[in-house]
C-alpha positions as CSV (number, residue, x, y, z in Angstrom):
1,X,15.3,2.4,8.4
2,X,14.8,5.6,6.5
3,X,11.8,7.4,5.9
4,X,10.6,10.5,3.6
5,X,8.8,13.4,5.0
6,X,6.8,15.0,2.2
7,X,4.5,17.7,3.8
8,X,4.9,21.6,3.5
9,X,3.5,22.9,7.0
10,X,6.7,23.3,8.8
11,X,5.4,23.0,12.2
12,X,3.9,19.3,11.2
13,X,6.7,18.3,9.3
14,X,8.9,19.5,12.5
15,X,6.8,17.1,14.6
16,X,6.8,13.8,12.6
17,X,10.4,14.0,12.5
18,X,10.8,13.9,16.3
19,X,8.1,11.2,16.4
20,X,9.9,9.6,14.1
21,X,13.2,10.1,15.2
22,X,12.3,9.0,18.8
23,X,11.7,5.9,17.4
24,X,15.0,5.6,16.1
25,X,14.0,6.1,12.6
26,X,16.0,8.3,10.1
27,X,14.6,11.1,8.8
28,X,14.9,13.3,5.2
29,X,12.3,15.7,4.5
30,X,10.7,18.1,1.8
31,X,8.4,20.8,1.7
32,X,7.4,20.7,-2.2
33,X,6.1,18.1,-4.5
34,X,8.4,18.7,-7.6
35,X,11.4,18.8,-5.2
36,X,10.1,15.7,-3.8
37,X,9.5,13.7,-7.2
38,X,13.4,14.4,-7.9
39,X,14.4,13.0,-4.4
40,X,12.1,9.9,-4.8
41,X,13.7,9.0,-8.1
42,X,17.6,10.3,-6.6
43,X,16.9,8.0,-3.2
44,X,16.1,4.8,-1.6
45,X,13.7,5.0,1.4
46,X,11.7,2.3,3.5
47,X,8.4,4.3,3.8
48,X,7.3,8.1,2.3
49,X,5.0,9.8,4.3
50,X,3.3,12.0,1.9
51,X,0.8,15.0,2.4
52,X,-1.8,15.6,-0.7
53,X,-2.4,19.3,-0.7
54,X,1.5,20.4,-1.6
55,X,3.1,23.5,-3.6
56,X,4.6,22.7,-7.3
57,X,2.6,18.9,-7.6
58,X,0.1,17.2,-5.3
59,X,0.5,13.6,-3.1
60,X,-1.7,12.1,-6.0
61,X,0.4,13.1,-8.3
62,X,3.8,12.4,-6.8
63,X,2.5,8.6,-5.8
64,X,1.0,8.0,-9.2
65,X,4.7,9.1,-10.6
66,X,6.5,7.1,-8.4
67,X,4.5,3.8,-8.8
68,X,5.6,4.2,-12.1
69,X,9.1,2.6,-11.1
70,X,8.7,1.8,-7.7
71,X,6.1,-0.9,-6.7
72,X,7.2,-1.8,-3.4
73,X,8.4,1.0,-1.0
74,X,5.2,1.8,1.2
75,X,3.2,5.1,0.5
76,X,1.3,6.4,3.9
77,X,-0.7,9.7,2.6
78,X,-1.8,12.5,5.0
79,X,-4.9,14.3,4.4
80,X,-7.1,16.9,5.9
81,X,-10.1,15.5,4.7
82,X,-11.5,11.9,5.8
83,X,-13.7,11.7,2.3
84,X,-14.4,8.4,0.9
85,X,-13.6,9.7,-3.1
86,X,-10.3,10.7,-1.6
87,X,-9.0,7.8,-0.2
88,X,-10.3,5.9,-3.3
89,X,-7.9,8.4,-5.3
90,X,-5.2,7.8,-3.3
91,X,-5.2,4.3,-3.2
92,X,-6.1,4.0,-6.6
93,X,-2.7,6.5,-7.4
94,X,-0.7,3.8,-5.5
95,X,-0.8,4.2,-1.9
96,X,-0.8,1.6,0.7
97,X,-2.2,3.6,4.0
98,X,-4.3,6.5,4.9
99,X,-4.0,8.8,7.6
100,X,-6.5,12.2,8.5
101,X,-5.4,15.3,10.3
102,X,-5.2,15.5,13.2
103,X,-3.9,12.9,14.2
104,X,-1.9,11.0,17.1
105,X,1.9,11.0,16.6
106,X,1.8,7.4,18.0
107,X,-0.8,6.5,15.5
108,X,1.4,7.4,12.4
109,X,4.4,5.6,13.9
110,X,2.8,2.7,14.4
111,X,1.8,2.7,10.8
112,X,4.7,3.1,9.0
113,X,6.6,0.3,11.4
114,X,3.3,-1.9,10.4
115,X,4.1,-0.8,6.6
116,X,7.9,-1.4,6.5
117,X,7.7,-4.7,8.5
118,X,5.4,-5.9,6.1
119,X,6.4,-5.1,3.1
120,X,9.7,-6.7,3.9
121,X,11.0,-9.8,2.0
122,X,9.8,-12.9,4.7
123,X,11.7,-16.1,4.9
124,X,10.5,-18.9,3.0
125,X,8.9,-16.0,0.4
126,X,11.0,-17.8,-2.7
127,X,8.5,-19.8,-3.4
128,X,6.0,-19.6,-6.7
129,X,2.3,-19.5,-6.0
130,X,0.6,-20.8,-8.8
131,X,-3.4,-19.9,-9.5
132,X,-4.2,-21.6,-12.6
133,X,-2.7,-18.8,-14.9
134,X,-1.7,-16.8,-12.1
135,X,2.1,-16.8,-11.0
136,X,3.3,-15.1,-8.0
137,X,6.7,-15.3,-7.7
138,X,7.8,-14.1,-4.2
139,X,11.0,-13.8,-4.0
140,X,10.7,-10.7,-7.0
141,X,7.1,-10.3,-5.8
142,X,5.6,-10.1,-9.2
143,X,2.6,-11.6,-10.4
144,X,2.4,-12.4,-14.0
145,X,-1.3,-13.7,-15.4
146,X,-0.9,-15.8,-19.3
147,X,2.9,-14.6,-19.7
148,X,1.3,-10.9,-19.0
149,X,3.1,-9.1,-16.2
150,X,1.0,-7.1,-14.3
151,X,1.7,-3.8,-11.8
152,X,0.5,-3.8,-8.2
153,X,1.2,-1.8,-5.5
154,X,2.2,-3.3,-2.4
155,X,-1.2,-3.7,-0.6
156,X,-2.6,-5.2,-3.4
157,X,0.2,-7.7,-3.8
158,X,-0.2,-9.1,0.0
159,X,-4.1,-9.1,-0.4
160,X,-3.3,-11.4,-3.7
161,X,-0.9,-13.1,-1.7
162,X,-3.3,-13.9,1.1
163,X,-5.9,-15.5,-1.2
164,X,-3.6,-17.1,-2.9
165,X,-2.5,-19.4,0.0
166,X,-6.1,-20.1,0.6
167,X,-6.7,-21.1,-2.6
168,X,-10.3,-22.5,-2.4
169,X,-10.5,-21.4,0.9
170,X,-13.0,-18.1,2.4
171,X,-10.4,-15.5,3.4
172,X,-12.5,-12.8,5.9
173,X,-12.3,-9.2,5.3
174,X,-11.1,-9.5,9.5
175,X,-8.3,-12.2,8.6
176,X,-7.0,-9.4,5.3
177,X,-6.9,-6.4,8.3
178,X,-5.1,-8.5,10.7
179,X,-3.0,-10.2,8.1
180,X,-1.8,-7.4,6.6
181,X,-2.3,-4.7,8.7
182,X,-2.0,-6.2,12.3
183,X,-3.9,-5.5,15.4
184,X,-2.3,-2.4,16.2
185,X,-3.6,-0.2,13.5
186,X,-7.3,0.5,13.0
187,X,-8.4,-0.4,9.8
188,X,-12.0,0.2,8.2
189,X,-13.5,-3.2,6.3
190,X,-14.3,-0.8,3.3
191,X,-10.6,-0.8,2.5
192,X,-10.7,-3.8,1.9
193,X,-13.5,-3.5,-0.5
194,X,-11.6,-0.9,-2.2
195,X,-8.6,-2.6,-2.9
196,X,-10.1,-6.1,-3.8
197,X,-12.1,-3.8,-6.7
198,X,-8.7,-2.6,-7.6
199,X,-7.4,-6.4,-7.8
200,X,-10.4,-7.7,-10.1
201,X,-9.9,-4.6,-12.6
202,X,-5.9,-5.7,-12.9
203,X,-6.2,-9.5,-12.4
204,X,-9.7,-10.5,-13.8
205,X,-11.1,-7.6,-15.7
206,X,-8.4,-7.0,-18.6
207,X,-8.3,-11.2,-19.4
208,X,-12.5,-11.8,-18.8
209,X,-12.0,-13.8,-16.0
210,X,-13.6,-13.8,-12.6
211,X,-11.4,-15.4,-10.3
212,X,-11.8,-13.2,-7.0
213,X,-14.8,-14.3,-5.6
214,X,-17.0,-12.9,-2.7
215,X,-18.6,-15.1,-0.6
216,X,-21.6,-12.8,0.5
217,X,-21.3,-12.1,4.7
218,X,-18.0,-13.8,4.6
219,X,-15.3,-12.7,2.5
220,X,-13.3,-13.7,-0.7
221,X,-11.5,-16.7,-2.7
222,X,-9.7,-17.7,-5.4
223,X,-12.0,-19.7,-8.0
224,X,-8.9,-21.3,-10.2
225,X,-10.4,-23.1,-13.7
């Protein structure tokens, strides 16, 4: 298990690796974005923990790079500010967790094992779920809607995923945190609003449909035709 260290305050970066490391998690780190971008695209890692405000090319821009050829290695970003517009950004660039300074060392590692674990291939994932004219192959955990491939980033995917195996069935905003995230991390419900919105504007939006439903005080399903 190897993770990326992308932050440029020394004494920070210094401390998440010996969090990290404790764990028994390797460790590479960086201090600048462009130097970063080259190792993400020279480098294989299971999780990049990435701070926004950086010398040479910002967090936003290094994830929205990267999610240009990597969809499914988990992005947790690091901010000093806990603003709404920001963590819209961020996820909307492509990352899959958020985390504001200060925070607790424990915290952030159990995060990233809550990302990796996840966003590992399961057993029994080879299967095809099928939506009317949405495929989601699992075992290359691509979605494809009328022949048309289509991009998400890793969160999205297992939110998709979820509703997909409910098919007709009232997933909760609770039952998405818990699925996904698991009990140890705390996770706001508006997340959740925020990354369904990004679903309907890649699933529904560019083919007229409307298949994410809400289910007002309840949560969301997939209406197939």
């Amino acid at each position: 298990m190897k993770v990326l260290i992308i932050e440029d305050d020394p004494l920070l970066n210094e401390n998440i690796r010996g969090a990290l490391n404790a764990e028994g998690i390797q460790t590479e780190f960086v201090f600048d974005g462009q130097l970063a971008v080259r190792m993400l695209r020279q480098k294989k890692f299971d999780c990049i923990v990435l701070d926004i405000n950086l010398p040479g090319k910002n967090g936003f821009e290094i994830c929205k790079d990267f999610r240009t050829y990597n969809s499914s290695t988990p992005v947790l970003i690091l901010t000093a500010f806990d603003e709404l517009e920001d963590k819209i950004h961020g996820y909307d660039c492509g990352a899959d967790d958020y985390l504001t300074k200060p925070f607790f060392m424990r915290e952030l590692t159990l995060r990233i094992h809550s990302l990796i674990r996840r966003s590992a291939p399961q057993q029994g994932d080879s299967k095809q779920i099928v939506m009317g004219d949405i495929v989601i192959d699992q075992s290359k955990k691509s979605v494809e809607r009328s022949n048309t491939e289509i991009n998400l980033t890793p969160r999205e995917y297992q939110i998709l995923c979820m509703l997909g195996k409910n098919v007709g069935e009232i997933v909760t905003k609770e039952q998405l945190i818990e699925g996904i995230w698991g009990t140890s991390v705390n996770v706001n419900t508006n997340t959740i609003e925020v990354y369904v919105n990004f679903l309907r504007n890649k699933i529904d939006k560019p083919f007229g449909k409307k298949s994410i439903r809400t289910k007002v005080g309840y949560g969301y399903y997939i209406e197939t035709e």
